[in-house]
C-alpha positions in Angstrom: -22.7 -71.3 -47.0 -22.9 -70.2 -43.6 -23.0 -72.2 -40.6 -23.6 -75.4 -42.6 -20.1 -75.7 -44.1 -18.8 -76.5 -40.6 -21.5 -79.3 -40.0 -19.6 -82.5 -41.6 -17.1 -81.3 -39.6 -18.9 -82.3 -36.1 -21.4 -84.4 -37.6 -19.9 -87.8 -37.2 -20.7 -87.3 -33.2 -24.3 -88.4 -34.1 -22.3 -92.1 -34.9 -20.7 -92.8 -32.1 -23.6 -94.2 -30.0 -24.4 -96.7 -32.8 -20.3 -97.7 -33.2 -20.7 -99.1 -30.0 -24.1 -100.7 -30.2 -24.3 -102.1 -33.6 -21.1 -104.3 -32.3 -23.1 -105.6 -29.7 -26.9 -105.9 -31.0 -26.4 -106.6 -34.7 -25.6 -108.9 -36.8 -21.9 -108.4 -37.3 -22.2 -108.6 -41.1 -24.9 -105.6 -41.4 -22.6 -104.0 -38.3 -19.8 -104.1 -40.7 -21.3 -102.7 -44.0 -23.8 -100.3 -41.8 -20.3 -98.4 -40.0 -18.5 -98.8 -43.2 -20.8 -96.6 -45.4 -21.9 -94.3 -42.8 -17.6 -93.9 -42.1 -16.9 -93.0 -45.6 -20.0 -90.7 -46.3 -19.3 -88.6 -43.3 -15.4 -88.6 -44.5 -16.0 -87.3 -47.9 -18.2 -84.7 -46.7 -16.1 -83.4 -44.1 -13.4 -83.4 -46.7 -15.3 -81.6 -49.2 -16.1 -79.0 -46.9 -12.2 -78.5 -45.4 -11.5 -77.9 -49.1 -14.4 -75.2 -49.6 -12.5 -74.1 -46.4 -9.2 -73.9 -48.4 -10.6 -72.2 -51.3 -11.5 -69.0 -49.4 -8.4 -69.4 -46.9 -6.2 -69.6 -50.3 -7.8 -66.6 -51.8 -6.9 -64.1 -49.0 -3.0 -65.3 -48.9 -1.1 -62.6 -51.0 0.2 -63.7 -54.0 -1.8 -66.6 -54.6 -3.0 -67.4 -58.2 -6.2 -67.4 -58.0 -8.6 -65.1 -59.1 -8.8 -61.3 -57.4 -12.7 -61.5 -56.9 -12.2 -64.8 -55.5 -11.1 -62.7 -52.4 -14.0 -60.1 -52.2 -15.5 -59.2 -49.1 -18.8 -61.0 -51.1 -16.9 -64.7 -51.3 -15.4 -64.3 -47.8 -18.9 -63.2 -46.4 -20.1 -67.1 -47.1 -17.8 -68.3 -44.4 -18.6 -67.3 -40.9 -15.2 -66.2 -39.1 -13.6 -66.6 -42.8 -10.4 -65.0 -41.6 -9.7 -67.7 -38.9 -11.6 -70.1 -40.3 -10.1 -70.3 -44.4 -6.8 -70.1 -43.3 -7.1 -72.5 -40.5 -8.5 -74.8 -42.9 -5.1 -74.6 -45.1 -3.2 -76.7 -42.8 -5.7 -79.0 -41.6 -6.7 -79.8 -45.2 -2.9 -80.4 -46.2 -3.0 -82.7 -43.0 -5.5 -85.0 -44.0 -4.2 -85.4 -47.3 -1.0 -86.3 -45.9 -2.5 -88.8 -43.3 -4.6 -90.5 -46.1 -1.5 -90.7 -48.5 1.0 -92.3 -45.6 -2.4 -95.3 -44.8 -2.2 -95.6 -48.7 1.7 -96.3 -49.1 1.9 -98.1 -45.9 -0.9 -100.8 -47.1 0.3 -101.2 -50.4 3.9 -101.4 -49.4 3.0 -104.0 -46.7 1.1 -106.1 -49.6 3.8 -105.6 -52.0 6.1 -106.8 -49.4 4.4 -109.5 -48.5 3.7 -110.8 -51.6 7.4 -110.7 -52.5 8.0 -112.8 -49.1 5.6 -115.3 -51.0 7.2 -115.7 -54.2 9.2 -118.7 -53.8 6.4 -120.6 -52.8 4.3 -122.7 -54.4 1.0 -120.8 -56.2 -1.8 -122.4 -53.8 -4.1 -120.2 -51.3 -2.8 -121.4 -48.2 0.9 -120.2 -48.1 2.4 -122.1 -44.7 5.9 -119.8 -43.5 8.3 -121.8 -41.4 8.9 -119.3 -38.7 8.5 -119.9 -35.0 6.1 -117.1 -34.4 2.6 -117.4 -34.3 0.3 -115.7 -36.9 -2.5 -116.1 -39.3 -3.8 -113.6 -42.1 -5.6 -112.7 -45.0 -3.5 -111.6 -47.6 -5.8 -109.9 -50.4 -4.7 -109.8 -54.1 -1.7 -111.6 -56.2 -3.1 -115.2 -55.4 -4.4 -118.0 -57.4 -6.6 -119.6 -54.6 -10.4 -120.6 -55.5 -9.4 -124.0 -57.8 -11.7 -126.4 -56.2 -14.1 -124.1 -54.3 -11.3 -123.0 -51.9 -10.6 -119.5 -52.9 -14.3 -117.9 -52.2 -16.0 -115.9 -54.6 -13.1 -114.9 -56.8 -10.5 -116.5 -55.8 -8.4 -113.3 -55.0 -6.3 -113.5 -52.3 -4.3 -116.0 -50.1 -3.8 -116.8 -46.5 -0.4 -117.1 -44.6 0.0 -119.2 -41.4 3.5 -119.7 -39.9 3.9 -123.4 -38.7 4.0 -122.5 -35.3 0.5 -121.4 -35.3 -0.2 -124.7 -36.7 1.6 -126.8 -34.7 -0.3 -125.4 -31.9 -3.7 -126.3 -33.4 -5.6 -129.8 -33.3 -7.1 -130.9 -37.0 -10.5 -129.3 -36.4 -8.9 -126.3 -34.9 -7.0 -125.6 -38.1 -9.7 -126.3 -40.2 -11.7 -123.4 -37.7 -8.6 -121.1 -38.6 -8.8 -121.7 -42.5 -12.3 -120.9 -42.8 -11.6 -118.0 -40.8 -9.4 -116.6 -43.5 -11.1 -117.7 -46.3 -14.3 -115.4 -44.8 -12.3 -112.1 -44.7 -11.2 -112.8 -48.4 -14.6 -114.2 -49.8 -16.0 -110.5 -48.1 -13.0 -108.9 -48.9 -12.9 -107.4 -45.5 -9.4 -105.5 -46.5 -11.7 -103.2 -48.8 -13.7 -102.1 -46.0 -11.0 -102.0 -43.0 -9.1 -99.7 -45.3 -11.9 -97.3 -46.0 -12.6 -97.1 -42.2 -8.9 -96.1 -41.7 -8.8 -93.8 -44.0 -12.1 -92.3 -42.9 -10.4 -91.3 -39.5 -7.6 -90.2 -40.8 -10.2 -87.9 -42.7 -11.6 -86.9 -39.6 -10.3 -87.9 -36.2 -14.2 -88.2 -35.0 -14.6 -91.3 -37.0 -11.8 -93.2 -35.1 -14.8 -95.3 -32.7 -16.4 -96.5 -36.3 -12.3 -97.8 -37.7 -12.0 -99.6 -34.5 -15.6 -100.8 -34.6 -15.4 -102.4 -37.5 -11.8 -103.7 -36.8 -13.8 -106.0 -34.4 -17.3 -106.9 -36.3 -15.1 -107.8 -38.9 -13.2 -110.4 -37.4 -16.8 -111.6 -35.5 -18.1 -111.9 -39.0 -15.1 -113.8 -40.1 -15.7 -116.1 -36.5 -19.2 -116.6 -37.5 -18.7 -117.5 -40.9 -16.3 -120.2 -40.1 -18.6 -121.5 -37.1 -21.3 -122.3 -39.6 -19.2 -123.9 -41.9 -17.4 -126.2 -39.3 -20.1 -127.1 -37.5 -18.8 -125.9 -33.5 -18.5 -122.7 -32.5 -16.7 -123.7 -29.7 -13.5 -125.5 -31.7 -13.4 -122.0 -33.6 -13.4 -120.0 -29.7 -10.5 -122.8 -28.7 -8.7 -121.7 -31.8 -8.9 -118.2 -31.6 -7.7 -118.3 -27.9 -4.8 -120.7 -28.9 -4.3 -118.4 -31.4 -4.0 -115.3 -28.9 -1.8 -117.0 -26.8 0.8 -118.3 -29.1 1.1 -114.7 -30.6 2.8 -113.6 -27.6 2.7 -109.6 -27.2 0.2 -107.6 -29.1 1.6 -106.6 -32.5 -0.8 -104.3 -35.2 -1.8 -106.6 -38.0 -1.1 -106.0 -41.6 -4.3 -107.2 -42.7 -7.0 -109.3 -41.2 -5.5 -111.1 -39.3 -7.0 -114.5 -37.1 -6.2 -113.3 -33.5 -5.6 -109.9 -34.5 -5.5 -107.1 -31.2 -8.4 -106.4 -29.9 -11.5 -107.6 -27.5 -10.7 -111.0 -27.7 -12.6 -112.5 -25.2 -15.8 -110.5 -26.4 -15.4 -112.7 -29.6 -14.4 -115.7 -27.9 -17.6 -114.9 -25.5 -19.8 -114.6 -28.8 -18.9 -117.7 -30.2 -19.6 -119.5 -26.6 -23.5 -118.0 -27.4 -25.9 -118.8 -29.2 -25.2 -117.7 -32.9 -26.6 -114.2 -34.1 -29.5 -113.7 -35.9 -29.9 -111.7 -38.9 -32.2 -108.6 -38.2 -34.9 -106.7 -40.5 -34.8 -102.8 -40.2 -33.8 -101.5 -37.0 -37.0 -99.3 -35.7 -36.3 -96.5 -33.5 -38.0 -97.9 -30.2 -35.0 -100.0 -29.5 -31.5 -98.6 -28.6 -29.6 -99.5 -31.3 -32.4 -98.7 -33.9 -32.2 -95.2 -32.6 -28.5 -95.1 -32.9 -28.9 -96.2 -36.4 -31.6 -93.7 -37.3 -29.6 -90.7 -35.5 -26.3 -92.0 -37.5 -28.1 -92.1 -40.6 -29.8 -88.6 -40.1 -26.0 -87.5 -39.6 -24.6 -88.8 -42.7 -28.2 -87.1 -44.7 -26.9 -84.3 -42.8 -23.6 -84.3 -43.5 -24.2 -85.0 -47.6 -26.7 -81.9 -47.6 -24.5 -79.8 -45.9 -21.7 -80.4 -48.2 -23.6 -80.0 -51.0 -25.6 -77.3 -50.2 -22.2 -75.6 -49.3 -20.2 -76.5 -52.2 -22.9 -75.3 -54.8 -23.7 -71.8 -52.9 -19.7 -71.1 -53.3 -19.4 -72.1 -56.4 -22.1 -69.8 -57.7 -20.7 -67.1 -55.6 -17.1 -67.7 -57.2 -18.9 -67.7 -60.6 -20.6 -64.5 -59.8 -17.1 -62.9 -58.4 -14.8 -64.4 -61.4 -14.0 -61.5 -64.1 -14.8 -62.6 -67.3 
């Protein structure tokens, strides 16, 4: 394997330049699905390769029921540094596991939960809580919105707005704040804020990509619903009502209408001219060279992994007794 194993590992430095472009230069739909598949790539690989990690770590632990040959001078002679480096890999593989299982039960508790605060009301998309704080989300699965065109492609999810929120909007305002919500479930914009998370939990380097995509999601959501209203600048009034009522900064539990963050870089965005959808980046502009240099990473990062993973498995097959 060599040096290559622990490539993945540092790889996801070659995204950082375009998690903080793309936000700015692209479209925030292609910013969104570009960070989101180069996130998860780089996270499986880097996985894969802590766990090739583990393999040799495990092997030279007395006791351990693996295979004696699995723990030849041969196998270990695949990792540079194999004594620091498979054992080190042990902990930090049990780590990740444990980070990615704790963002798993949290989200699904918190939808379960949610859900059940839901029940006595009545089955329609738009669930309205009496409760005198301000919020808005998207709440994905378990609802039985889309009757009428209202649910978005599928119809699967619902959005919940406390009366306060509302009673703080104007008509047009609310309609703004609707069609906000309705975007993040039509694109089903939990899917992809979940694989971000996970993807630094995976690997703390991919932390600027979760929080990038945190924000181009909601700008995608604020863009969709400026089209379909008609005035970007009712949508920027309602996001900044929106902000305001919600009093201190709280994380959301899904997407979420004035959700933490760089609000006034979205509310800025809407008061410009809308963004236009771009063709292939080329690499004699800034961000098309951070996009080329992110993709060469994740290539990178997938031949690495699977370079590594096949040269230690044939060594394992060559050092397993029959």
């Amino acid at each position: 394997m060599g040096i290559f194993v622990f490539l993945p590992l540092v790889l996801p430095l070659t995204a950082w330049p375009v998690a903080r472009l793309a936000a700015h230069r692209l479209h925030p739909r292609t910013a969104t699905r570009l960070l989101t598949c180069v996130a998860a790539v780089m996270a499986v690989c880097s996985t894969v390769c802590l766990a090739l990690l583990m393999v040799v770590g495990t092997a030279q632990l007395p006791g351990n029921p693996l295979p004696d040959g699995w723990s030849d001078p041969e196998v270990r002679a695949a990792v540079p540094q194999d004594e620091i480096a498979g054992k080190a890999a042990i902990p930090a593989l049990l780590a990740v596991v444990g980070a990615c299982a704790r963002t798993l039960w949290r989200h699904f508790t918190l939808r379960r939960r949610a859900h059940a605060a839901l029940a006595g009301l009545p089955a329609t998309q738009v669930a309205v809580l009496p409760d005198p704080q301000a919020y808005a989300y998207a709440l994905p699965g378990g609802g039985r919105g889309g009757r009428g065109g209202h649910g978005g492609r599928g119809g699967r999810g619902r959005i919940v707005v406390s009366t306060a929120l509302l009673d703080r909007l104007a008509p047009a305002e609310r309609r703004a704040l609707f069609a906000h919500e309705r975007a993040h479930l039509t694109a089903r914009h939990h899917r992809q804020l979940l694989t971000v998370r996970l993807a630094a939990r995976a690997n703390p380097f991919l932390r600027p990509l979760s929080s990038a995509v945190a924000y181009t999601a909601e700008r995608w959501a604020d863009e969709e619903a400026a089209a379909l209203v008609g005035d970007r600048k009712v949508v920027a009034r309602a996001i900044g009502k929106a902000a305001l009522s919600a009093g201190g900064p709280r994380e959301p539990l899904f997407a979420a209408f004035a959700a933490p963050g760089p609000l006034p870089r979205r509310v800025a965005a809407l008061l410009a001219p809308p963004p236009t959808a771009q063709g292939r980046a080329t690499a004699f502009t800034s961000v098309g060279l951070a996009t080329w240099t992110a993709g060469f990473g994740a290539a990178a990062s997938a031949m690495s992994s699977a370079n590594s993973a096949l040269t230690l498995a044939a060594t394992l097959h060559a050092a397993t007794p029959l």
